[in-house]
N, C-alpha and C positions, 0 to 999 in steps of 0.2 A: 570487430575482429578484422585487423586489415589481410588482403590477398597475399600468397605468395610470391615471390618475385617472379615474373615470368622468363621466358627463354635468354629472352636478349639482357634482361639485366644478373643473369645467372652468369653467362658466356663475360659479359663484365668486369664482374664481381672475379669471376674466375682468372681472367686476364690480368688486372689488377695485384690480384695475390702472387701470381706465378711471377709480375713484374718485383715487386717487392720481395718475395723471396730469393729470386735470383739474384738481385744488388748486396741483398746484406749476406747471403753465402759469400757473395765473391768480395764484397767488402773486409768479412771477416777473417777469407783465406788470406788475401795481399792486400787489405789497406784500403781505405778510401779513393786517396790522391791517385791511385796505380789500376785504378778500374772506372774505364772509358764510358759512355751510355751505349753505344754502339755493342760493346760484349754485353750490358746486361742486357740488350734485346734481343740480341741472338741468342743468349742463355736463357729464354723465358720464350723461345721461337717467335719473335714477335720484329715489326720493323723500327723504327725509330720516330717513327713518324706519330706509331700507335701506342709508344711509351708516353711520348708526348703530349696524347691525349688524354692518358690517366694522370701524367704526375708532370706540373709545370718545370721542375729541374733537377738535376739531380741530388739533392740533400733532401727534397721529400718525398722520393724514394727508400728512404731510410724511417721518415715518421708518417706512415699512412693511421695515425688513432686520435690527430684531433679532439673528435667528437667524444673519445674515452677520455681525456684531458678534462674536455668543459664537464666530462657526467662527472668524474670524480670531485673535480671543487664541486661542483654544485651538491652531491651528495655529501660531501665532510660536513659543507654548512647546514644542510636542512637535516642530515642524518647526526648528528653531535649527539652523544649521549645529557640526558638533564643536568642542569649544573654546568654543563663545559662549557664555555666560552666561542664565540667564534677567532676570536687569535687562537685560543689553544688547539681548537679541531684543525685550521690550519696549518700550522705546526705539526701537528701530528701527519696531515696529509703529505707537507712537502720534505717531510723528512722521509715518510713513505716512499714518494717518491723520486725521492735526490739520492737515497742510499738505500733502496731495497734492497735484499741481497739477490732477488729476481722470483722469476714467478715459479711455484713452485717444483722450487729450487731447479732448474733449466739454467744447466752450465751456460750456454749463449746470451742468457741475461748477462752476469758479468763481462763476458766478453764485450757486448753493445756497449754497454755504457763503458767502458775502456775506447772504443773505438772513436763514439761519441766525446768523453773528454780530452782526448789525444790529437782529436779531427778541429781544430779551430772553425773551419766552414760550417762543421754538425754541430760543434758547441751554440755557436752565432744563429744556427737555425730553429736548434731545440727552445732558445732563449725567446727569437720571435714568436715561434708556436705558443710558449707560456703566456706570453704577455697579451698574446690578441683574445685571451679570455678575461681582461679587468673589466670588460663592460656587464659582460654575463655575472661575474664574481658580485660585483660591485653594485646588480641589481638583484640578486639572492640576499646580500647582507641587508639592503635593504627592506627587502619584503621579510626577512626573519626577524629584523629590529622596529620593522612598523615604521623606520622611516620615510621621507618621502623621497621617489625613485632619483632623483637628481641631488641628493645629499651628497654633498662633495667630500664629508667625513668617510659614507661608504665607500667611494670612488678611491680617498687616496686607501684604506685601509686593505682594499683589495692589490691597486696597486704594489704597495712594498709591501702586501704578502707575498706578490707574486715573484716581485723579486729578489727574496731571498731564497731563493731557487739554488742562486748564482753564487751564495756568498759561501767562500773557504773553497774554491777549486785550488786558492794559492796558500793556502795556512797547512794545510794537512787535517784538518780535523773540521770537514764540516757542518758534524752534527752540532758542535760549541758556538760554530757562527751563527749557522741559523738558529741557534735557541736562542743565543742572544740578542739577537734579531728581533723574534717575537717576544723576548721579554721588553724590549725599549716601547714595540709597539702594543702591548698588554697596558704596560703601567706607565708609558713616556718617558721623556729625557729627565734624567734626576743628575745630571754632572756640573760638573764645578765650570763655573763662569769665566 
């Protein structure tokens, strides 16, 4: 049973949150580009110096859940109902999460992800944050397939799951790209020569 956090990583945690809630308030009232780092630390009563010490710049400021990122791939693949695939539980996760309609139902969900794919800087950042999980992804796939941890099959298969995150921000529809997506990677390329 681990301890609970003590005082100073309470005051933290606490600072942290207040830093983040203040950006995407004032993100969401005027816009990304139009809110300085200097207001959100005055809005969070905080200096600049000590925003700085929670969040390296300002775009992750915007995604402080990482760590809910890696839980959830890691849980589609080891949590997959019998029968499912690991492309399919994928699929289902990044559609989850490319087009949730938000958390239960919290109007400011849709507003984020508006702000986020509006905001080319937040698009660019959310894409790095997905992708710095293909090594975790990519060593789950292979302790769930009994492969061996350096199988470059898991590596890419994590890979361009991850990046069809990204596909149909320009089509309009893209729950069609990304299923098609994992259909090519489910059953591979069946096209003409």
């Amino acid at each position: 049973m681990s301890e609970p956090p003590g005082r100073r990583e309470r005051k933290k945690a606490a600072t942290r949150k207040a830093l983040a809630d203040a950006a995407l308030r004032l993100f969401l009232e005027r816009g990304y580009d139009d809110v300085g780092i200097r207001e959100i630390a005055d809005a969070a009563d905080v200096s600049t110096t000590t925003l700085f010490k929670h969040f390296p710049g300002k775009e992750a400021l915007v995604f402080d859940r990482e760590d809910e990122v890696k839980a959830g791939l890691v849980a589609a693949v080891r949590e997959r109902p019998a029968g499912q695939s690991i492309p399919e539980a994928l699929r289902e996760h990044v559609l989850r999460a490319r087009l949730s309609p938000g958390v239960k139902g919290d109007p400011r969900f849709s507003r984020f992800q508006e702000l986020i794919e509006r905001t080319p800087a937040l698009r660019e950042y959310a894409r790095r944050m997905w992708m710095r999980q293909e090594a975790d992804l990519a060593a789950v796939i292979a302790e769930e397939t009994g492969a061996p941890a350096d199988d470059p099959k898991c590596r890419a298969l994590a890979h361009f799951a991850l990046a069809t995150r990204d596909l149909g921000y320009d089509t309009g529809d893209p729950r069609a790209a990304v299923t098609e997506a994992f259909a090519l990677l489910e059953h591979g390329w069946r096209g003409e020569r």
